[in-house]
C-alpha positions in Angstrom: 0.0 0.0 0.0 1.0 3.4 -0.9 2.6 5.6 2.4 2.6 9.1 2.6 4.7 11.9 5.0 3.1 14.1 7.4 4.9 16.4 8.7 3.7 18.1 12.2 4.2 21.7 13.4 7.7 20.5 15.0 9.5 20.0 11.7 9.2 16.2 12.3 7.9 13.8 10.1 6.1 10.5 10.3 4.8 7.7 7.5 1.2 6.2 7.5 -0.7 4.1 4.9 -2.3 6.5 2.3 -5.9 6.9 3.6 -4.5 7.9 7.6 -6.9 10.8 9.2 -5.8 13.2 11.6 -7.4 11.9 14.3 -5.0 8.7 13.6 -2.1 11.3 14.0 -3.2 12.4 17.2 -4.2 9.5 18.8 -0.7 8.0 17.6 1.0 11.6 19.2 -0.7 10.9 22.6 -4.5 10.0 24.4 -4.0 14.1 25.7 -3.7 15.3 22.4 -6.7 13.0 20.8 -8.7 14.1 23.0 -8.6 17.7 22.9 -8.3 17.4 19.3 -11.7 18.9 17.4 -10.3 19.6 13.8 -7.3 20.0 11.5 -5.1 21.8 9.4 -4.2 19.8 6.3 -1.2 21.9 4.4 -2.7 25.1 6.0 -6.3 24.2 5.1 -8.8 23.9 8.2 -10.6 19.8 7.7 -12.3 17.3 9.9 -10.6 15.1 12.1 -11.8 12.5 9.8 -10.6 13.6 6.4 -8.7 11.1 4.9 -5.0 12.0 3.5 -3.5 10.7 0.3 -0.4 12.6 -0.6 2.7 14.4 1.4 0.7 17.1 3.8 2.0 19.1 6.7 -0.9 18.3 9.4 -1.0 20.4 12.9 -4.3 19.7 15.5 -6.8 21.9 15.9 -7.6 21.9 19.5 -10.1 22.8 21.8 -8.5 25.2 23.7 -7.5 27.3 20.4 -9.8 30.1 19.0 -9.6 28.1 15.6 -10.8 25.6 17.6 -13.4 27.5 19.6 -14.6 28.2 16.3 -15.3 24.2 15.4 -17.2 24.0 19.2 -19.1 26.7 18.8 -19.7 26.0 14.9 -21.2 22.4 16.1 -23.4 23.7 18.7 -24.7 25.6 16.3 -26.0 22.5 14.7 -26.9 20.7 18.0 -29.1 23.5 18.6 -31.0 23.4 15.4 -31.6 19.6 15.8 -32.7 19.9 19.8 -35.7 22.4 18.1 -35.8 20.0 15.5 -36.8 17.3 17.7 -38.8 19.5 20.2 -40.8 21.4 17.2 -40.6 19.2 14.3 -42.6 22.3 12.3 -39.8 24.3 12.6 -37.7 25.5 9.7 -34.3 26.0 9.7 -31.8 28.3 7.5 -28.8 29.7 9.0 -26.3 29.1 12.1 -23.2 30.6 12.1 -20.6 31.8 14.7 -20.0 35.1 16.4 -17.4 36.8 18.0 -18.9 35.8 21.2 -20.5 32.8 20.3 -23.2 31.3 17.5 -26.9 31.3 16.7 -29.8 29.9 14.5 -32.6 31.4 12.4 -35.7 29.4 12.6 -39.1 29.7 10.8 -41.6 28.7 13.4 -45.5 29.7 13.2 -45.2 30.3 17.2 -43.2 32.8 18.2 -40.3 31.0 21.3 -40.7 32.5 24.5 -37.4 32.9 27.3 -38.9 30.3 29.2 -38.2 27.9 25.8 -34.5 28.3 26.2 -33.6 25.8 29.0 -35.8 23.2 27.5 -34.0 23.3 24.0 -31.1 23.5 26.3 -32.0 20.1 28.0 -33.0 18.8 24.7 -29.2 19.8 23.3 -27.6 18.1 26.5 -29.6 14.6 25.9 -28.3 14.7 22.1 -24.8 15.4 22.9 -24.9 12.7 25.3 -26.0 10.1 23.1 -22.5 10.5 21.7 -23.5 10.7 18.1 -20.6 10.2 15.1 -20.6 13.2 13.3 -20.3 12.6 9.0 -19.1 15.1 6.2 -20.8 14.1 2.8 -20.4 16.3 -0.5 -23.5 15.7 -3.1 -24.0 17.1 -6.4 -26.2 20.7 -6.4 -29.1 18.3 -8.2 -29.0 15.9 -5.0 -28.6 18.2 -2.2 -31.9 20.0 -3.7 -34.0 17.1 -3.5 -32.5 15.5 -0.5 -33.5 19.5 1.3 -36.8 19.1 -0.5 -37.7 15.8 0.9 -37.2 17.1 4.0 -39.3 20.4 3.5 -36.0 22.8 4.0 -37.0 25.7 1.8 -34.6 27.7 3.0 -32.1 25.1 2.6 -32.8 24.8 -1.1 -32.9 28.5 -1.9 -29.0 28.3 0.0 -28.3 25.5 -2.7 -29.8 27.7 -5.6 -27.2 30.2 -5.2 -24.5 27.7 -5.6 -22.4 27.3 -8.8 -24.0 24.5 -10.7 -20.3 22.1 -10.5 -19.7 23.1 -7.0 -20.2 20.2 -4.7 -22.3 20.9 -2.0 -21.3 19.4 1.6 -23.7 18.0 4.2 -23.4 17.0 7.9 -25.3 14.5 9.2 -25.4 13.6 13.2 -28.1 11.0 14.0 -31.7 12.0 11.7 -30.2 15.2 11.3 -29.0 16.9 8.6 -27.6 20.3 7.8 -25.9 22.3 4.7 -22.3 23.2 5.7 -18.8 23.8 4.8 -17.6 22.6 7.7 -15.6 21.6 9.9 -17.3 19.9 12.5 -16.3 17.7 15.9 -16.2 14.0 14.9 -18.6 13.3 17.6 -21.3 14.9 19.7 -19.4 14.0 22.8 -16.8 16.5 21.9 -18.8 19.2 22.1 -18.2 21.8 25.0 -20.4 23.5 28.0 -23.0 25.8 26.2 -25.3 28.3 26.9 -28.6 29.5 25.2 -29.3 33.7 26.1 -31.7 35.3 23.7 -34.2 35.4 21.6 -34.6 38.3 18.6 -36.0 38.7 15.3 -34.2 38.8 12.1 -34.9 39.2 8.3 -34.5 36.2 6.3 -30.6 36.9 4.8 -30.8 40.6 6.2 -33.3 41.5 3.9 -36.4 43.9 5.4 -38.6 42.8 2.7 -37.7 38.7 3.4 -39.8 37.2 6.4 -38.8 37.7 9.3 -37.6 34.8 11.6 -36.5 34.1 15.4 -33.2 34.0 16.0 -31.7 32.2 19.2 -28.1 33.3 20.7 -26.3 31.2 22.7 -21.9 30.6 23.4 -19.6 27.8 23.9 -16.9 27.0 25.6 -14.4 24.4 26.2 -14.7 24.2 30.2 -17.5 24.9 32.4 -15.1 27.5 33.6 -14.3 29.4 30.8 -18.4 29.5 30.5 -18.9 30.7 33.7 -16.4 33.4 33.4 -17.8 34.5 30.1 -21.9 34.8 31.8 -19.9 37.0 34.9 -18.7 38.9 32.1 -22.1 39.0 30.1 -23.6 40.0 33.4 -21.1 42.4 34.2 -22.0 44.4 30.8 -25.7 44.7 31.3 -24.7 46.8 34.2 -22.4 48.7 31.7 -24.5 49.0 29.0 -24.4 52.7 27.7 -28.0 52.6 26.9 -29.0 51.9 30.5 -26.2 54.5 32.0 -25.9 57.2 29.4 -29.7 58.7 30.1 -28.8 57.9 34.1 -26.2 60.0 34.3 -27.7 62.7 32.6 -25.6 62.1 29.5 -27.7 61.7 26.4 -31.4 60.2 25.0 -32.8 58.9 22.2 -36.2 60.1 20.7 -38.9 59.1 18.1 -38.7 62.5 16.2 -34.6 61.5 15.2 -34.4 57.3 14.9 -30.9 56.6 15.1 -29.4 60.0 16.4 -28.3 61.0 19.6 -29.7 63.8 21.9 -26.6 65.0 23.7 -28.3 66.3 27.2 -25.5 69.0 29.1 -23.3 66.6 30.7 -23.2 64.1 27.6 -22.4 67.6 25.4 -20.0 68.9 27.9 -18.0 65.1 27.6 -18.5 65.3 23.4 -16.8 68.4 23.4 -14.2 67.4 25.9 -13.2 64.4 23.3 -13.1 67.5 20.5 -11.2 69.4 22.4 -8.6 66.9 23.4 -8.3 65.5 19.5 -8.0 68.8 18.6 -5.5 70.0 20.5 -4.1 67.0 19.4 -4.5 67.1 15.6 -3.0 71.1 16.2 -0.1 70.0 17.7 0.5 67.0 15.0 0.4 70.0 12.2 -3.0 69.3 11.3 -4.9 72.3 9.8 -8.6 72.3 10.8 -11.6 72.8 8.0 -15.2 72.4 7.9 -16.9 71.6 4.5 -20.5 71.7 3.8 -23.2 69.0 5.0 -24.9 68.7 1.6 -22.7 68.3 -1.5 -23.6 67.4 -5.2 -24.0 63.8 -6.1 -21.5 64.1 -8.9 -18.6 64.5 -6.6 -19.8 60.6 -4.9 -19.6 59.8 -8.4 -16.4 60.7 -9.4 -15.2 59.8 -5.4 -16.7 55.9 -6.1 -18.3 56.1 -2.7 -22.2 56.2 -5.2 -21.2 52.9 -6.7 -19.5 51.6 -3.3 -21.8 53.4 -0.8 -25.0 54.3 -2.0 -27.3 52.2 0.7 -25.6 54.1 3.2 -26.2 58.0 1.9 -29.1 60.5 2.6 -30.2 62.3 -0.8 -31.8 65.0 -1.2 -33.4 66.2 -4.5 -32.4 63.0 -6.0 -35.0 63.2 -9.2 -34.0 66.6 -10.0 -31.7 68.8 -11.8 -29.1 69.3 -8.8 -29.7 66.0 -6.8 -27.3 66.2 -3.2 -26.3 63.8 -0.8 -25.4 64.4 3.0 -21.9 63.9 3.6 -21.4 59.8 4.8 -17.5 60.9 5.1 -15.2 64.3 5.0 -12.5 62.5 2.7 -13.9 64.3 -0.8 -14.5 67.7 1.1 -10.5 67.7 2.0 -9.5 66.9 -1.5 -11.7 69.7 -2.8 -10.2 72.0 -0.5 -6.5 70.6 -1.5 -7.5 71.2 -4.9 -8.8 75.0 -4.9 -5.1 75.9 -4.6 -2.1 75.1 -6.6 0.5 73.2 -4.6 4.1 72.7 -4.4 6.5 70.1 -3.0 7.5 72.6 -0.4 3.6 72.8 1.1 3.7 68.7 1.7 3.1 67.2 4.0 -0.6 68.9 3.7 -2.7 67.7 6.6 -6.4 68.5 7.1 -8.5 67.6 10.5 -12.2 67.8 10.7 -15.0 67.4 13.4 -18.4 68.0 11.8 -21.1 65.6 11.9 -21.8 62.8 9.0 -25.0 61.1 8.1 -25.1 57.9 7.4 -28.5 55.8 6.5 -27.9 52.6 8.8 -30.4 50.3 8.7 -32.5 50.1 12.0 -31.9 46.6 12.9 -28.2 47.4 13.0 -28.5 50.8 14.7 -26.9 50.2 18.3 -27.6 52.3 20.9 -24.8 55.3 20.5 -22.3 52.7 19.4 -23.9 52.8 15.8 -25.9 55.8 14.8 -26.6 57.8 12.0 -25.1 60.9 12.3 -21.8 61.7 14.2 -19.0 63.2 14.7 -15.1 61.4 13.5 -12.1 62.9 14.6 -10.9 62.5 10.9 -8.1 63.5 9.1 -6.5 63.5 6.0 -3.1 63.9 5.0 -1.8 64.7 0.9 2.0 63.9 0.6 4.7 62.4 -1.3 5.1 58.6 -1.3 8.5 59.4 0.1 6.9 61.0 2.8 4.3 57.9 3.4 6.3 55.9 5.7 7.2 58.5 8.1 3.5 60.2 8.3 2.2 56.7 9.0 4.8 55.8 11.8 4.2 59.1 13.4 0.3 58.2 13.3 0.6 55.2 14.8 2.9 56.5 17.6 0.4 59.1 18.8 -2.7 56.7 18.5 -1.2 54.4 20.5 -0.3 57.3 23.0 -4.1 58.7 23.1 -5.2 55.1 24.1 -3.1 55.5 27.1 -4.7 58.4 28.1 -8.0 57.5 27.7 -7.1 54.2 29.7 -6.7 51.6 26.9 -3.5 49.6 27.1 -4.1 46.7 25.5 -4.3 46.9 21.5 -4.0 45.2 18.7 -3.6 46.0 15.0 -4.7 44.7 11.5 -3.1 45.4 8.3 -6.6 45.2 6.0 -6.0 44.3 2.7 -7.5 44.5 -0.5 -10.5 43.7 -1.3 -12.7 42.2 -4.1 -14.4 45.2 -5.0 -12.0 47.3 -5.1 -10.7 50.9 -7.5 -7.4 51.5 -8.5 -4.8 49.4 -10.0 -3.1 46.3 -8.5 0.5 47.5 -8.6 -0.9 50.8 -6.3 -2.4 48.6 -3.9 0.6 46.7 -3.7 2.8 49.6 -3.3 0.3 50.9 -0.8 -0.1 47.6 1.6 4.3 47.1 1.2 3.9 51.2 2.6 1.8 50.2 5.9 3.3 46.8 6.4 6.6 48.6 6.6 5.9 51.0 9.2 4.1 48.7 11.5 7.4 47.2 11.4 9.5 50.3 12.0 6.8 51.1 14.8 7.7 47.5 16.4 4.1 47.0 16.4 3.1 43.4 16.0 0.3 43.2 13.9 -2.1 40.1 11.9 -3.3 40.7 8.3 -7.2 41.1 7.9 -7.1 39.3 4.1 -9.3 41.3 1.9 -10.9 43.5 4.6 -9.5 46.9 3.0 -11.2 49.8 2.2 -12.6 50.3 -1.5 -10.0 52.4 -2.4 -7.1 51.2 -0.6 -5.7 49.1 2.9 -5.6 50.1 5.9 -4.5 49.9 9.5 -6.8 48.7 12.1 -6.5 49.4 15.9 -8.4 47.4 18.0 -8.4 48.7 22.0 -9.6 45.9 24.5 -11.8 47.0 27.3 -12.5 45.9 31.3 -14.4 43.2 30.2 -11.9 42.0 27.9 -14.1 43.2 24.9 -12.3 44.4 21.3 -13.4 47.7 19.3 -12.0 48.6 16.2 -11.8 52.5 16.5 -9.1 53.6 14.6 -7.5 53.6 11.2 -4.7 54.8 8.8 -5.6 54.3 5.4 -3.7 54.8 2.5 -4.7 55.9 -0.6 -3.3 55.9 -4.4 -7.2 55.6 -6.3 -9.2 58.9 -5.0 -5.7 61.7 -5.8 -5.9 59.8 -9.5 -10.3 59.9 -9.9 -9.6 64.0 -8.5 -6.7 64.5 -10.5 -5.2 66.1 -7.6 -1.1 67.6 -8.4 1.8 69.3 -6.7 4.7 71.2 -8.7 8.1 68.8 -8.3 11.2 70.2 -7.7 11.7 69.9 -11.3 9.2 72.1 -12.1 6.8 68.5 -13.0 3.5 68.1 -11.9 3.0 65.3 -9.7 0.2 63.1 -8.1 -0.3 63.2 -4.4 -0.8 60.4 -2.1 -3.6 60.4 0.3 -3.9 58.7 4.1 -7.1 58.6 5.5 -6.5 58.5 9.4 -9.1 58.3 12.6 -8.1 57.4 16.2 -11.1 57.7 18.1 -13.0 57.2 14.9 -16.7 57.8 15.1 -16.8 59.9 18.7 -20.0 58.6 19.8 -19.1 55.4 19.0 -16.3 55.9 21.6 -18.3 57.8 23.8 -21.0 54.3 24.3 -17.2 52.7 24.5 -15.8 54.7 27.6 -18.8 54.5 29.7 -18.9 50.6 29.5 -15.0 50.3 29.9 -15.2 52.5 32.8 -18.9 51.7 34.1 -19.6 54.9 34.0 -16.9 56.1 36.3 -15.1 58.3 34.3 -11.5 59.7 34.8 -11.3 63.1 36.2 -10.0 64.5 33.9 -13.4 63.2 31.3 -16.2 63.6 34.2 -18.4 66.4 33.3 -19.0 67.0 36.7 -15.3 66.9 38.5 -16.1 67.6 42.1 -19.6 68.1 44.0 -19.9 70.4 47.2 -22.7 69.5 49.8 -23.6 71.8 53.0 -24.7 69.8 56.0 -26.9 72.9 57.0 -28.1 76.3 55.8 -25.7 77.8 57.5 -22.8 76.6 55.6 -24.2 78.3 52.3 -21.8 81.0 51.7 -18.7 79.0 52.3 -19.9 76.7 49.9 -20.6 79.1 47.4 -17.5 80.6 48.0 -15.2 77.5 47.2 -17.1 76.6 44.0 -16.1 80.0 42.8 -12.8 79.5 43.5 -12.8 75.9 42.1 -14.8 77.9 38.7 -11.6 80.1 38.5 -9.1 77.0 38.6 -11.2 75.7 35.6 -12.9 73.0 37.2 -16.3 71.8 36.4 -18.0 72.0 39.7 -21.9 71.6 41.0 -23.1 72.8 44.4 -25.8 71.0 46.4 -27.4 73.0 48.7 -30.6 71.3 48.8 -32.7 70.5 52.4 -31.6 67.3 52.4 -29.9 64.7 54.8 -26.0 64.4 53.7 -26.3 60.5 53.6 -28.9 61.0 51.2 -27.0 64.1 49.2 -23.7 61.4 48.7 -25.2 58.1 47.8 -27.2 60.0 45.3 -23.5 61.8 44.0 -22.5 57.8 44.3 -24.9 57.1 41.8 -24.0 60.1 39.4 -20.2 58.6 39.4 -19.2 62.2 40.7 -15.2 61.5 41.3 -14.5 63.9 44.1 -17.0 65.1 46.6 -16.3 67.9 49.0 -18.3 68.4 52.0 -18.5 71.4 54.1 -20.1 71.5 57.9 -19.5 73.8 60.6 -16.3 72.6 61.3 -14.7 73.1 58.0 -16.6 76.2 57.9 -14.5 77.2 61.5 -11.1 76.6 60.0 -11.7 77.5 56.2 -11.0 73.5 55.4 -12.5 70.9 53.3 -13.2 67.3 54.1 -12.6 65.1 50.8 -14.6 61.7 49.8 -12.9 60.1 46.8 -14.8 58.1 44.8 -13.3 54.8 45.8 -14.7 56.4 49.5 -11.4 57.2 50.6 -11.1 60.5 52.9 -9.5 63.5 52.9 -10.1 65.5 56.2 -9.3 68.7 56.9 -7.8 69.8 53.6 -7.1 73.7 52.7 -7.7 75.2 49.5 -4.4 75.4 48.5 -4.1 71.8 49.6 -6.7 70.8 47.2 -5.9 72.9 44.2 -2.9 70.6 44.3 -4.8 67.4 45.2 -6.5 68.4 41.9 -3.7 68.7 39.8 -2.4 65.2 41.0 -6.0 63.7 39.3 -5.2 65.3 36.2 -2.1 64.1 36.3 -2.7 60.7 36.7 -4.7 60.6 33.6 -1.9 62.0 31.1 -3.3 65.3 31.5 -2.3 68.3 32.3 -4.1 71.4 32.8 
């Protein structure tokens, strides 16, 4: 019989019979090995345990433990979960079940709509199937077999999926007891593999995203591999809810959402007063970083997202206005056609580049409502968004100096941990190859020069060229992409934008697109659940609140709020008729960071008694000892005042 090599991640190398699976590898490696194995890589190609191997391959095991891996568990509960409701409501339709970041779920067709209390009987349901330790089989059929075997069955949706497919693509099925489901794959080898899982919710969805397609029920639920790492994920899931910028932004007084504007943010005072300090900070930092700051008109003519690509690219995403007219007009979705305009109302020269632009106006952009999220996804905002116009000589060195400083303003806002994605082209995509090449070599080497390790995001790129990705991981252990440095050949050739050389030539620019917060209210929802609402000093919009235990210390009061006014603090007095314990839990609940209280005694000696918010005190403390109490808190957050 024919042999072939395999070689494992090591470097080393063993024979087998042609026809050897990996799960013969890793039961041959070691018992602990088999049995954390789920999948495979077969000469970099993710497989089942069970595929069989006819030629020289380097193999590595997929394990449990990995996020590839995770990925298989979570990928096969998925499945589980449709054939526990399968078995429990043999009406039900299925269609799709894919994975998450955070876990999987399943769209089902059901005439009765599933109820919460549902969940822990599917769940039992799931728990008795995985038990009964059932072998899990890949089989590929022709297009013309997988219709009528989804027919026979009554899987509409199933056989619309197969429509869709190529007609000589083969179409692969897995089948786990009397159930079977359309999939790619891969899957455990067997039911007993399968991790602890959790179901959590139940929501609607369109049929493929589509408003005018039915609209189904769609059940959430995670995996993991241990009970433990499942536990520690629901303390985290609970942990959020209290988080959640949609229940603490209109607490604390900082923003609301109303009928008459779907979508868009009410900033209330303290939510505007925290909006502009994020402006104010970016721009002081854009200032410093020799950005020049514009502001280009809301409403521009339709022929400039023509020429721009974003009206082929974007369309589903812009307001228009006027659209069947003469002079139709869309609301700005981005600023990035706006800057080149204003770079190319002037004639330019060599000596002007680098040419960098910063802008904080408001965009519109028409997300759909079942996507809309709170004030992490809305439709208008603002983007701490800049553009630079340079040489390519100059590329490398703009870039590295962008990532520097966004990697510096994470620190100050409290984010440590981040990590970065070089996005590369896409399918649909403008420009020429050799650009996009020349552009991706451009980022890839400054990452490098920045010492920044970094993944690649394979065709994950903006339309009109790659881009840098910075991902900041919260308190909960949560990733948000909120940053970017794009680079950009196509939109300086659609504009025709130009410089004079040295050598009197004219030459083309190239463009970087760059964001660090990104959208600000997107990082606005993203600070009050890192911080749970208990925001550094330096960001609170109220810094320090002064109580009176009586009447009679009224003037003092008023007194030291005008003195903290003058030092540019944002202070509030509370001078209402009520008892102090009721006057400082209520400050507890408005995450006020420093609270001063002032009775006779501090009245008597012209002092100040301090309650931090971690409840710490500070007794008898003198103005001047507090100014520079103050300055410390700045301090500590990277600021100075």
């Amino acid at each position: 019989m024919k042999s072939v090599g395999i070689t494992l991640p090591d470097g080393s190398q063993r024979r087998y019979d042609a026809g050897v699976t990996p799960q013969m590898v890793a039961h041959d490696i070691g018992k602990k090995l088999e049995d954390a194995a789920v999948a495979a890589k077969i000469n970099g190609k993710i497989a089942d345990l069970g595929t069989k191997i006819s030629t020289d391959s380097t193999v590595s095991i997929v394990t449990k433990d990995s996020k590839e891996g995770l990925e298989v568990l979570r990928h096969s509960t998925a499945h589980l979960l449709a054939q526990a409701v399968k078995e429990l409501y043999p009406e039900t339709l299925v269609t799709i079940g894919p994975v998450t970041e955070e876990g999987f779920y399943y769209d089902f067709d059901r005439a009765t709509q599933f109820v919460p209390d549902d969940l822990p009987k599917i769940e039992k349901k799931m728990e008795e199937i995985a038990a009964r330790k059932l072998e899990v089989f890949r089989q590929e059929l022709s297009k013309e077999e997988a219709v009528k075997t989804f027919q026979k069955l009554g899987e509409k949706y199933k056989v619309e999926i197969i429509s869709g497919i190529a007609e000589n693509e083969a179409v692969s099925a897995y089948t786990q007891g009397d159930f079977i489901d359309l999939c790619r794959g891969p899957h455990v080898p067997n039911t007993a593999k399968l991790g602890k899982f959790k179901l959590l919710t139940i929501a609607g969805a369109y049929w493929r995203g589509d408003e005018k397609n039915k609209m189904l029920q769609r059940v959430y639920g995670t995996a993991f591999a241990t009970q433990k790492e499942l536990d520690e994920y629901l303390a985290r899931v609970e942990e959020a809810k209290k988080r959640d910028h949609r229940k603490l932004g209109p607490e604390l007084g900082l923003f609301a959402f109303l009928p008459e504007a779907p979508a868009m943010p009410f900033y209330l005072p303290k939510g505007t007063i925290l909006h502009n300090i994020l402006i104010d900070y970016m721009r002081q930092e854009m200032r410093v970083a020799g950005y020049q700051e514009v502001i280009c008109p809301q409403l521009m003519n339709i022929d400039l997202w023509k020429t721009s690509g974003h009206l082929d690219h974007y369309r589903q995403n812009m307001f228009f206005v006027n659209e069947s007219e003469t002079n139709p007009m869309s609301l700005k979705p981005m600023n990035c056609p706006g800057h080149i305009l204003i770079y190319a109302s002037s004639r330019r020269s060599y000596r002007e580049l680098p040419i960098r632009y910063a802008e904080f106006t408001k965009v519109h952009r028409n997300e759909r409502a079942g996507v809309t999220h709170g004030i992490l996804r809305v439709r208008n905002f603002s983007i701490d968004d800049g553009h630079v116009f340079c040489t390519e000589e100059q590329i490398e060195a703009e870039a590295l100096a962008l990532i520097r400083q966004t990697y510096e303003i994470y620190r100050v806002f409290g984010f440590s941990d981040v990590e970065v994605k070089l996005a590369t082209r896409p399918q649909n995509f403008i420009g020429s190859v050799e650009n996009w090449d020349k552009a991706t070599q451009a980022l890839e080497s400054s990452l490098k020069s920045a010492n920044r390790p970094f993944s690649i995001e394979a065709g994950e790129g903006a339309f009109y060229g790659p881009k840098i990705e910075f991902h900041i991981r919260d308190s909960l252990g949560r990733f948000w992409q909120c940053g970017t440095i794009q680079l950009d050949f196509s939109l300086p050739e659609r504009f025709r934008l130009e410089y004079v050389d040295k050598d009197g030539s004219m030459k083309r620019p190239v463009m970087i697109h760059r964001a660090i917060l990104g959208s600000l209210e997107r990082f606005f929802g993203i600070l009050i659940e890192h911080h749970a609402g208990h925001l550094p000093f330096w960001l609170s919009p109220t810094q320090v609140l002064i109580f009176n235990v009586t009447d009679d210390q009224e003037d003092y009061v008023r007194l030291v709020g005008r003195t903290l006014e003058s030092w540019g603090i944002r202070v509030e007095l509370d001078l209402r008729n009520e008892k102090l314990g009721y006057k400082i839990r209520e400050g507890q609940l408005r995450r006020i960071p420093i609270m001063v209280v002032v009775g006779k005694k501090e009245v008597e000696n012209r002092v100040l008694s301090i309650r931090k918010s971690s409840g710490e005190m500070l007794n008898d403390v003198n103005l001047e000892q507090f100014r520079t109490f103050l300055e410390s808190q700045l301090k500590s957050g990277g600021i100075s005042h």
